[in-house]
C-alpha positions in Angstrom: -4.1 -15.0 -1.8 -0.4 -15.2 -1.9 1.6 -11.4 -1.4 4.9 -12.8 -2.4 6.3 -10.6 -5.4 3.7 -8.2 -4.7 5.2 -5.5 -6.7 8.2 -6.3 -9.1 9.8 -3.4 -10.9 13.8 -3.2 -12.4 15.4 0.3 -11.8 17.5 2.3 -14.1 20.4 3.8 -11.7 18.6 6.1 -9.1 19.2 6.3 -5.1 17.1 3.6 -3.4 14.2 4.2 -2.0 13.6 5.6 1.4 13.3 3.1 4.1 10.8 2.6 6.8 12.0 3.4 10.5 12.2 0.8 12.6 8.7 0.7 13.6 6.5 -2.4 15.2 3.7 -3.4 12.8 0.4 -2.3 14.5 -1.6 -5.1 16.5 -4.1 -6.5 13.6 -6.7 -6.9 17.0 -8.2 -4.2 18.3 -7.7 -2.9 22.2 -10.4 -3.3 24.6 -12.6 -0.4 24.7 -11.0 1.2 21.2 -13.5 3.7 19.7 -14.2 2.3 16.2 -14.3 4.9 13.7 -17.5 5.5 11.2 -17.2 3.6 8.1 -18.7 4.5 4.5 -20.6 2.1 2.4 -18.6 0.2 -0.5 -17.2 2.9 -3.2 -13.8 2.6 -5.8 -11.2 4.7 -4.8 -10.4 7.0 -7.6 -7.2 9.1 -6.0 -4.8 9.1 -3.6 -3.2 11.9 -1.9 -0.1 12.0 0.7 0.8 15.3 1.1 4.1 14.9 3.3 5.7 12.7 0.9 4.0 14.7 -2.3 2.0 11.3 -3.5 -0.5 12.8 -5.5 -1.9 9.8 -7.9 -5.0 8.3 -9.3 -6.1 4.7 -8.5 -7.0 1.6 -10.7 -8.9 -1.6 -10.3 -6.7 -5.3 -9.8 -7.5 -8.4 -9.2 -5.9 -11.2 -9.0 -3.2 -13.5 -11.6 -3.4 -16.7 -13.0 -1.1 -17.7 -10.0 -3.5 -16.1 -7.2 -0.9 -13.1 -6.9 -2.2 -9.6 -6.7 -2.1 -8.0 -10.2 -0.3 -4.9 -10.3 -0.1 -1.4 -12.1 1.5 -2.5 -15.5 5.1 -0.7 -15.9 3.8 2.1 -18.4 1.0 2.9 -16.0 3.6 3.1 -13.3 3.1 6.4 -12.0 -0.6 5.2 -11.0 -1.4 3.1 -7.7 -3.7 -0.2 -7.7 -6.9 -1.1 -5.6 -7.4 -4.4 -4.9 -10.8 -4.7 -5.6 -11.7 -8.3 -4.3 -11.2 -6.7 -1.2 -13.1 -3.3 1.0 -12.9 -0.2 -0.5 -10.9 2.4 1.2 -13.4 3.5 4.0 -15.5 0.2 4.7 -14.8 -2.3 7.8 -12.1 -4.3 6.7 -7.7 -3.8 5.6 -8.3 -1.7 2.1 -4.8 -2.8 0.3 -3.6 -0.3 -2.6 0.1 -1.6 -4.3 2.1 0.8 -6.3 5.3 0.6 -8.1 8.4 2.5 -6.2 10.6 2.6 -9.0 10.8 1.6 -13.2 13.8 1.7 -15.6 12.5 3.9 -17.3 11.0 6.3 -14.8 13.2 6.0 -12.5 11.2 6.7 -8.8 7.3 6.2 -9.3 4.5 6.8 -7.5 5.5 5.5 -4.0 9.1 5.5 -4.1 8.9 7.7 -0.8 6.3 5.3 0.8 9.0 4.3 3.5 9.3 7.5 4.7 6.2 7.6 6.2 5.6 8.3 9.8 2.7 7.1 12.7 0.1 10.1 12.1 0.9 11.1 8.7 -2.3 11.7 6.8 -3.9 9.5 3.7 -6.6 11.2 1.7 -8.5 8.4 -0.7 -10.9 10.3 -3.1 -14.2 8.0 -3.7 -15.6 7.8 -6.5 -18.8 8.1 -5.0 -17.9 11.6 -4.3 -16.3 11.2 -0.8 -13.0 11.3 0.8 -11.6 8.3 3.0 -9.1 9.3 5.6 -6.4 7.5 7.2 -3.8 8.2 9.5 -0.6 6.0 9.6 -0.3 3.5 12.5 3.4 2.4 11.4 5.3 1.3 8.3 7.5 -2.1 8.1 9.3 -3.2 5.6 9.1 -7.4 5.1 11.2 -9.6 3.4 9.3 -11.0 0.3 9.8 -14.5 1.3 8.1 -14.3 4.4 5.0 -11.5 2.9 2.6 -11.0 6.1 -0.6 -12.1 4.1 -2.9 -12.1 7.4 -1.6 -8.3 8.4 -2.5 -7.1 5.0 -5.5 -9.3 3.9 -6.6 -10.1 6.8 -10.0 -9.5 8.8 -10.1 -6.2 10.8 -13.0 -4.7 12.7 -12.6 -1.5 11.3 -12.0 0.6 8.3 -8.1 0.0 7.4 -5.6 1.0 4.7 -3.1 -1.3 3.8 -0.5 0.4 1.1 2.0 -1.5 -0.3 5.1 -1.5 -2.3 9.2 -3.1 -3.0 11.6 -2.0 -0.9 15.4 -3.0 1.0 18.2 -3.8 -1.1 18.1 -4.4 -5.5 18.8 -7.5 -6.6 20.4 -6.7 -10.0 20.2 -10.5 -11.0 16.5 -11.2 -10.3 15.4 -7.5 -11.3 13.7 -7.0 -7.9 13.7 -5.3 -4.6 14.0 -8.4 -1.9 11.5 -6.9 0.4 7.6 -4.9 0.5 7.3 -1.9 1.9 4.0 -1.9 4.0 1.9 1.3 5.4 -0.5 0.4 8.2 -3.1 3.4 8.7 -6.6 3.7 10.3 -9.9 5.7 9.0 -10.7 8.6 11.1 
């Protein structure tokens, strides 16, 4: 699976979109002796909730392009975030990854436009649709250049349940319509 391009939106004139801290990506192995939290049994996601940032969206079902890219939300769905749902469901063992668009022309900021602002601890709330909630908190965001997408970190194996959320971020490149980087969240179930 190949992350480059992940998410591609254009912008109408708005401020950019806030950007991580500088923050170390999390260590994809776990520590000797880490307590492993509970996981759930495979269930969509049907909602996302981030309370500090005032993400309050529901989720849909991707796959995968022609190309082997990750499908996104199309444009005039953009205020709704994307499972990938090849992958675990929010809660299982394994990186969860939702994408969502940060910005449209002509929307302006979408549904994780604030994604960046994210801090280690902040709290992720994933409503199942079997009924039950999938909670994460944030081990640290990173922004990556698009060229160099860190496929393992966010489709990668883990030994526990993770949350991988991802959308465009850094500077707008007017000519090719894009952001040049992805935003990335790293969080953990609890």
């Amino acid at each position: 699976m190949s992350g480059v391009g992940l998410v591609r939106a254009s912008v109408k004139e708005t401020p950019p979109p806030p950007q991580p801290a500088v923050e170390a990506a999390p260590d994809p192995t776990s520590a000797p002796g880490a307590v492993v939290p509970a996981h759930l049994a495979r269930s969509a996601p049907t909602d996302i909730t981030i309370s500090r940032i005032g993400v309050r969206a529901k989720i849909m079902n991707l796959g995968v392009n022609a190309d082997n890219t990750l499908q996104v939300p199309p444009l005039t769905k953009a205020t709704l975030a994307g499972w990938y749902s090849l992958g675990p469901s929010p809660g299982e063992i394994g990186n969860a990854v939702i994408v969502g668009h940060v910005s449209t022309a002509e929307l302006g900021p979408t549904v994780f436009f604030k994604l960046g602002s994210l801090r280690k601890n902040d709290i992720i709330t994933i409503k199942r649709k079997d009924g039950s909630n999938a909670r994460f908190t944030v081990d640290g965001v990173k922004a990556y250049p698009k060229k160099t997408f860190p496929t393992d970190l966010v489709y990668g194996p883990s030994d526990k349940p993770s949350l991988r959320l991802v959308t465009c971020g850094g500077k707008f490149d007017a000519k090719a319509h894009n952001y040049v980087d992805n935003v990335i969240v790293f969080a953990t179930a609890f």
